[in-house]
C-alpha beads as a LAMMPS data file, in Angstrom:
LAMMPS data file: protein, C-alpha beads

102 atoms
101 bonds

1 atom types
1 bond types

-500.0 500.0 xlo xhi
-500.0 500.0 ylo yhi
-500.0 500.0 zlo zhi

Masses

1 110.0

Atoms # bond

1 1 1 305.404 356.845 -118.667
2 1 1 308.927 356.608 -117.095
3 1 1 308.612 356.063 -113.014
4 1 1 311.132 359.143 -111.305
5 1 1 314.320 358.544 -110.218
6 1 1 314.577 356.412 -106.819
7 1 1 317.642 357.154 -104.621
8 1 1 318.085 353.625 -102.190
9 1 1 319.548 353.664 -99.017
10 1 1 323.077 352.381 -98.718
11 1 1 321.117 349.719 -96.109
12 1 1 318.438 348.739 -98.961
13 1 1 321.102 348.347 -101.173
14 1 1 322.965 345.775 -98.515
15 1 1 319.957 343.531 -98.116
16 1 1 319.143 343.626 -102.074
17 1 1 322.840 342.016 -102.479
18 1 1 323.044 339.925 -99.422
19 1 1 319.528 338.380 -100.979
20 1 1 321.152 337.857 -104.131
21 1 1 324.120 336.213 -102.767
22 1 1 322.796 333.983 -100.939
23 1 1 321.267 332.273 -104.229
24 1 1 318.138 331.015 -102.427
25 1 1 315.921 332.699 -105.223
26 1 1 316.068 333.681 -108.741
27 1 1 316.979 336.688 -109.975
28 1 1 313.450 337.184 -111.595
29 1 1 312.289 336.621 -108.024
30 1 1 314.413 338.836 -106.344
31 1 1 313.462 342.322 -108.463
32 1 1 309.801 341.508 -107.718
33 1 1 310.524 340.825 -104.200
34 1 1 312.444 344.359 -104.015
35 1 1 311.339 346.345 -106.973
36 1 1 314.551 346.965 -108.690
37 1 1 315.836 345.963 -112.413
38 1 1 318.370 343.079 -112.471
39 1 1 321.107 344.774 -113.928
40 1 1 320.932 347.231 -110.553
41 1 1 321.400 344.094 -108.438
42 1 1 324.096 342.672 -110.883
43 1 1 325.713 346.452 -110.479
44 1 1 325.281 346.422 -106.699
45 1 1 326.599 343.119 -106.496
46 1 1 329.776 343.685 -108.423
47 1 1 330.717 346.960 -106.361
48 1 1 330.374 345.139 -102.993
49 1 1 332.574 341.712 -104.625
50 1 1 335.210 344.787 -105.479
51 1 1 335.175 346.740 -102.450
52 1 1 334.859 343.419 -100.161
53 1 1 338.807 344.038 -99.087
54 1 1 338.491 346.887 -97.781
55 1 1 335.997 345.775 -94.821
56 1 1 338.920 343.797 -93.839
57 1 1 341.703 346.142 -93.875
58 1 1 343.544 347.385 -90.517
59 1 1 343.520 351.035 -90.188
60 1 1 347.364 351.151 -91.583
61 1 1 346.106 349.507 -94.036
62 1 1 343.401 351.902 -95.299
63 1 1 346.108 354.645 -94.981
64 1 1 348.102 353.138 -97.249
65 1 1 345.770 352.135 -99.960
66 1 1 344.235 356.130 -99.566
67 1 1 347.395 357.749 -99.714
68 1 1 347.885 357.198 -103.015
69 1 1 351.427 356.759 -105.227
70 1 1 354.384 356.709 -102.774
71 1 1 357.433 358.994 -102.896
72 1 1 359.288 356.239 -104.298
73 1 1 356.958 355.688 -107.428
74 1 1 356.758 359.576 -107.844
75 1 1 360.601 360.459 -107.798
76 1 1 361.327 357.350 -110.749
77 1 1 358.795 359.276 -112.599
78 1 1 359.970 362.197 -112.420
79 1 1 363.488 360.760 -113.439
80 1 1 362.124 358.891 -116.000
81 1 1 360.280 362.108 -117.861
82 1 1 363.814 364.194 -117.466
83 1 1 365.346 361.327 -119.726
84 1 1 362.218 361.785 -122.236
85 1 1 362.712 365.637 -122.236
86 1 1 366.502 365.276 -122.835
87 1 1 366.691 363.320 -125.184
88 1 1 363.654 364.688 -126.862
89 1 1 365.728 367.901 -126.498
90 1 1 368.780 366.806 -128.209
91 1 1 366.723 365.098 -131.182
92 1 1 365.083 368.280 -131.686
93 1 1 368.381 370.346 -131.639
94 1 1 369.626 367.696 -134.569
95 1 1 366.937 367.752 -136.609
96 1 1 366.277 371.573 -136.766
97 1 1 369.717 373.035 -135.965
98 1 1 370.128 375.129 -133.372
99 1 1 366.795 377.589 -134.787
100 1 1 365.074 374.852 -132.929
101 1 1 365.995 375.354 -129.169
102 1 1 364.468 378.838 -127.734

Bonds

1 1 1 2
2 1 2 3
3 1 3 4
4 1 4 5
5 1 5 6
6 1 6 7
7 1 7 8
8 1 8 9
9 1 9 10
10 1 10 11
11 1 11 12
12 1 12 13
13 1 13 14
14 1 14 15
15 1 15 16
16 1 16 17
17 1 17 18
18 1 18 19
19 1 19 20
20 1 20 21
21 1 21 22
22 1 22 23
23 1 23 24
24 1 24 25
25 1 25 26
26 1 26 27
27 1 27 28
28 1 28 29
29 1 29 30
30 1 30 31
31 1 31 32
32 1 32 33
33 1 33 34
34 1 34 35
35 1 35 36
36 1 36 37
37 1 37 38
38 1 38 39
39 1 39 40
40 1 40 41
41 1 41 42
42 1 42 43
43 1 43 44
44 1 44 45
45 1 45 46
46 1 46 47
47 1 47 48
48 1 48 49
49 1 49 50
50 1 50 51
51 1 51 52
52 1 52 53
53 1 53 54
54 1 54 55
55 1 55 56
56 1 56 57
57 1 57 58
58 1 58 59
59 1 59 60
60 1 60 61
61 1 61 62
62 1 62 63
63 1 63 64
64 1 64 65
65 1 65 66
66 1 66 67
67 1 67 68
68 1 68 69
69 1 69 70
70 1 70 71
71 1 71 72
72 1 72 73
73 1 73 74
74 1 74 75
75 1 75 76
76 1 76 77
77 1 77 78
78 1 78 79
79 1 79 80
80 1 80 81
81 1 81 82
82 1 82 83
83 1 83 84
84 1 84 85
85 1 85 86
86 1 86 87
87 1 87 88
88 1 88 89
89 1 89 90
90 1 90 91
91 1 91 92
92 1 92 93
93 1 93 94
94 1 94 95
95 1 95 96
96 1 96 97
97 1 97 98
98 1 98 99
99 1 99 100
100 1 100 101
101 1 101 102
């Protein structure tokens, strides 16, 4: 019979990987000690390696990495995809004639 689904606290979660990383015990050790399958501590593990930076990051430096594409990056696409539909235009007008274009 499955067990139901647990939900762990973000601060269960911290000491699970700060256990693990610390390499002081196996992993076989380390889901009895906490009562969690190894590929959950491998997963947990990973996110925190991945999302170390941003514990580090100024305020400034959050903002930036939220906000997303800049106005720079989003204008030279936009260029770039009026080329594509150009010249996708004018191939279509020479391969169907001028029926093509609506």
């Amino acid at each position: 019979m499955r067990r139901p689904r647990r939900n762990h606290s973000a601060k269960f979660k911290s000491k699970v990987v700060l256990a693990a990383l610390k390499g002081d015990r196996t992993m076989v050790e380390l889901t009895a000690q906490f009562d969690v399958h190894a590929n959950q501590i491998t997963e947990w593990k990973k996110q925190l390696l991945d999302q170390a930076e941003g514990v580090f990051l100024t305020k400034a430096g959050r903002l930036e990495a939220e906000s997303g594409p800049s106005t720079k990056d989003l204008q030279a696409k936009t260029g770039q995809l009026t080329m594509e539909n150009d010249f996708l235009e004018g191939a279509l007008g020479r391969i169907h004639g001028s029926s093509a274009k609506r």
